[in-house]
N, C-alpha and C positions, 0 to 999 in steps of 0.2 A: 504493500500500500504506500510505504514510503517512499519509494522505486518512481511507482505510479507521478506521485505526487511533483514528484521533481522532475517529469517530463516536459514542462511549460516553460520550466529555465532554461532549455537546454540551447537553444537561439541565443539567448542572452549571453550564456559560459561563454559561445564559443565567437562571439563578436567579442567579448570581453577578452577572449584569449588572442584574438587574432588582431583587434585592432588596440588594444593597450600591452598584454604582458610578452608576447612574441617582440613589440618594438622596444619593449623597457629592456627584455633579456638581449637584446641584438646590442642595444643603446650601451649595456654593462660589458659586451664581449668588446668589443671596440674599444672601452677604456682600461679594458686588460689587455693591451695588445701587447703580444711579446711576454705575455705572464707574469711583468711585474706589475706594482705599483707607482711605476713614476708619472704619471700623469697625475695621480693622487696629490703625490708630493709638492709635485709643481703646485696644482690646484691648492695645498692646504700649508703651504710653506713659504712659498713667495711675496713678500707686504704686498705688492700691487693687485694683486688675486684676493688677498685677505681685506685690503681696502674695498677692493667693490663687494664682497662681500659685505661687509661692515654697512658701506652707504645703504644694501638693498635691505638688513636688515633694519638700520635708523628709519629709512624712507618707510619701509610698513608698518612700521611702530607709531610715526608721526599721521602716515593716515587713518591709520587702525584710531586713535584717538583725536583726530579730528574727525572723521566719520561719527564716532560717539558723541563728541560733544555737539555735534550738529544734528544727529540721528535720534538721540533720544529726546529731546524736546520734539520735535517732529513727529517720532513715533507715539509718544506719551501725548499728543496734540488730536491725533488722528481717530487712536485708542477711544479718547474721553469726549469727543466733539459729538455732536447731531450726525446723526448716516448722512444729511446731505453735505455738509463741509467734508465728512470722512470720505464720502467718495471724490469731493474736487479733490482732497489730498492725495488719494490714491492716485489719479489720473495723471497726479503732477511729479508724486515720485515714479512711477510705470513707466511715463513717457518715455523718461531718455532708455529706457532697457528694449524699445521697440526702433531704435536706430543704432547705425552701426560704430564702434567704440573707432572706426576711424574716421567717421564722418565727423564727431563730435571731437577728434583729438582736432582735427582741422579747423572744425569752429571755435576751438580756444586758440591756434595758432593766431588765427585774422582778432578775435577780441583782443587778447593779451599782447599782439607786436608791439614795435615804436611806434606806428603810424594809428594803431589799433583804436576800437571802441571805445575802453578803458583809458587811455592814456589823452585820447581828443577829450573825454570829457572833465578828466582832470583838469587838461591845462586850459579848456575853454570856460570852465569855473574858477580858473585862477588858482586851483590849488597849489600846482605843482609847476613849475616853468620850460623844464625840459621832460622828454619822455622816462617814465619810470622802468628798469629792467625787468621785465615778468614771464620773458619771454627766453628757452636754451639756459635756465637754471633753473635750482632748487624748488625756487616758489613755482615755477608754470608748472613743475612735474607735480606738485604736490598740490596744487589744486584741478589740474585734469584728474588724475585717478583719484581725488576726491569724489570727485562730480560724478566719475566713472561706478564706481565702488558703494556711495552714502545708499543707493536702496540695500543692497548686502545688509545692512547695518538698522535699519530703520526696519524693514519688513517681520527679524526677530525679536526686536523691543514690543513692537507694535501687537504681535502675538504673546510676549508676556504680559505686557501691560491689561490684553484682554482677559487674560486669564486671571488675574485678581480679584477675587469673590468681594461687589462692591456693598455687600453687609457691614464686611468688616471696615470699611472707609465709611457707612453711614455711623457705624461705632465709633468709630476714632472722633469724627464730629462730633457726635452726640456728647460725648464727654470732654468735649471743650477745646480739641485739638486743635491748631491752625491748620490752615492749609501747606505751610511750608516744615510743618513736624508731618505730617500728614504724607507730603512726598519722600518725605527720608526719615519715617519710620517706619511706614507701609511698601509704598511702592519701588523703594529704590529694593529693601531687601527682599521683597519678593519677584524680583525685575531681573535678579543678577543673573538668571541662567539663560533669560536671553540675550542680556550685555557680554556675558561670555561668548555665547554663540556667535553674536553678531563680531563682537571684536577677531576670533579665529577665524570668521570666515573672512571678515575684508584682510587680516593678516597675511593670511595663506595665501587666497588670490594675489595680494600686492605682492610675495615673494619673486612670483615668477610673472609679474605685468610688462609688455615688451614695448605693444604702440606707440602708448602714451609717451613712456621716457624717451623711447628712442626718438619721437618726433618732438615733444616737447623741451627734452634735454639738450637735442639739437648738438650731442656726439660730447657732452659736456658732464652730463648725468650719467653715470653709466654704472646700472644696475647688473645682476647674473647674466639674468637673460637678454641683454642688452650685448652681452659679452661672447656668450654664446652664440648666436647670432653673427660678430662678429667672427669669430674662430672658425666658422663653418663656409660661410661668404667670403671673408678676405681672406684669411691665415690658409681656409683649407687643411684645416688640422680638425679632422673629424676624431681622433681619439684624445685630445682633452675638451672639446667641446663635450663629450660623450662622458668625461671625470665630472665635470662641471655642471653638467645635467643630473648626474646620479647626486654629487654633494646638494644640489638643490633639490633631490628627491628627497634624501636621508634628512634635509634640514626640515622640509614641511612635514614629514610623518610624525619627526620627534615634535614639533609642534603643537602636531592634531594631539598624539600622545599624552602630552603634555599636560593638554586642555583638557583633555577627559579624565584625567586623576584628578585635575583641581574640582570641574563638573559633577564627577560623580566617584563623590568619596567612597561609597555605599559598596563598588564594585572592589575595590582591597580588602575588604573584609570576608 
């Protein structure tokens, strides 16, 4: 019967096999080329390897929590509003996930340039005199895959938030609570497992995010996969691209890993 039952995945196994673990194990034989480990080494020994390294993991950390701090008011907004502002909400964060992440890395090229959206109307308010740099550094990459990334982040607050039995907030009122004890003695701790959720997943994704930096960074920002990318295209050095694809494998698992002993303490036990 059990046999039986597992007949309906078997489509699934064997797409799973053929188009993820077949090209992950091809992806490991090519970074063991010649049976050692020196592409490892290179990849995990070299400052300039461990530098981009470093920046890819600063960069997902700074959106990871930019995402949050823009996500959960957003999401906590949505949650608690009338179904019909909650559906304008939805529609506003959904939109950008129905176009494409290079169509949209191009629309912040054109806003953020020198000549850009942003920097005309600065200086035609006087703020500012000359054009501000937004554009092939730090801040353009880390507000595209904001932009990219905040529904990741908002969609799982917004499902915890729902889930908050609002008894126990007519309680909290009823006994003379503010509204702002109210959010952070209620909601934020019973909130945390979708803040975690939502922080892993815009993390993870940011690890390995290529478009945006590559065209925002403008060859300046240069994250893994940014790197990789490069080693395959220019260098033509398919076996440490192939090291440097696996270190960024082994870094997002221990990640997920990570995050689910902190999520779910329940299971070491």
């Amino acid at each position: 019967m059990t046999g039986r039952a597992a007949w309906p995945a078997l489509p699934a196994l064997i797409l799973l096999f053929v188009f993820f673990l077949f090209p992950v194990v091809r992806m490991l034989g090519f970074s063991l080329e010649g049976g050692t480990l020196e592409w490892y080494a290179k990849a995990l020994g070299e400052g300039l390897y461990l530098r981009v390294m470093w920046n890819t993991f600063e960069i997902a950390l700074l959106v990871s929590l930019l995402c949050l701090l823009l996500g959960y008011p957003l999401g906590f907004l949505i949650a608690t509003t009338t179904p019909g502002w909650a559906t304008m909400g939805f529609i506003f964060v959904l939109l950008p996930l129905w176009t494409s992440v290079l169509v949209r890395t191009y629309a912040w090229m054109v806003l953020l340039g020198r000549n850009g959206v942003f920097n005309r109307l600065l200086m035609d308010a006087g703020i500012t005199s000359d054009p501000i740099p937004m554009l092939h550094n730090f801040t353009g990459v880390l507000i595209g895959m904001v932009h990219v990334l905040l529904p990741y982040m908002v969609l799982p607050i917004y499902g915890a938030v729902r889930r908050v039995d609002p008894a126990v907030v007519a309680a909290a009122a009823g006994l003379g609570a503010s509204n702002w004890r109210i959010f952070w003695r209620i909601y934020i701790p019973l909130t945390l497992n979708g803040i975690f959720a939502g922080c892993v997943l815009v993390f993870v994704l940011s690890l390995g995010f290529f478009i945006t930096p590559a065209l925002l960074g403008g060859g300046r920002v240069i994250m893994i996969a940014v790197l990789i990318e490069q080693q395959v295209r220019e260098a033509l050095n398919w076996p440490f691209a192939a090291a440097l694809s696996a270190v960024l494998l082994v870094a997002t698992f221990a990640v997920y890993a990570l995050a689910q002993r902190f999520t779910q303490p329940e299971a070491r036990t």
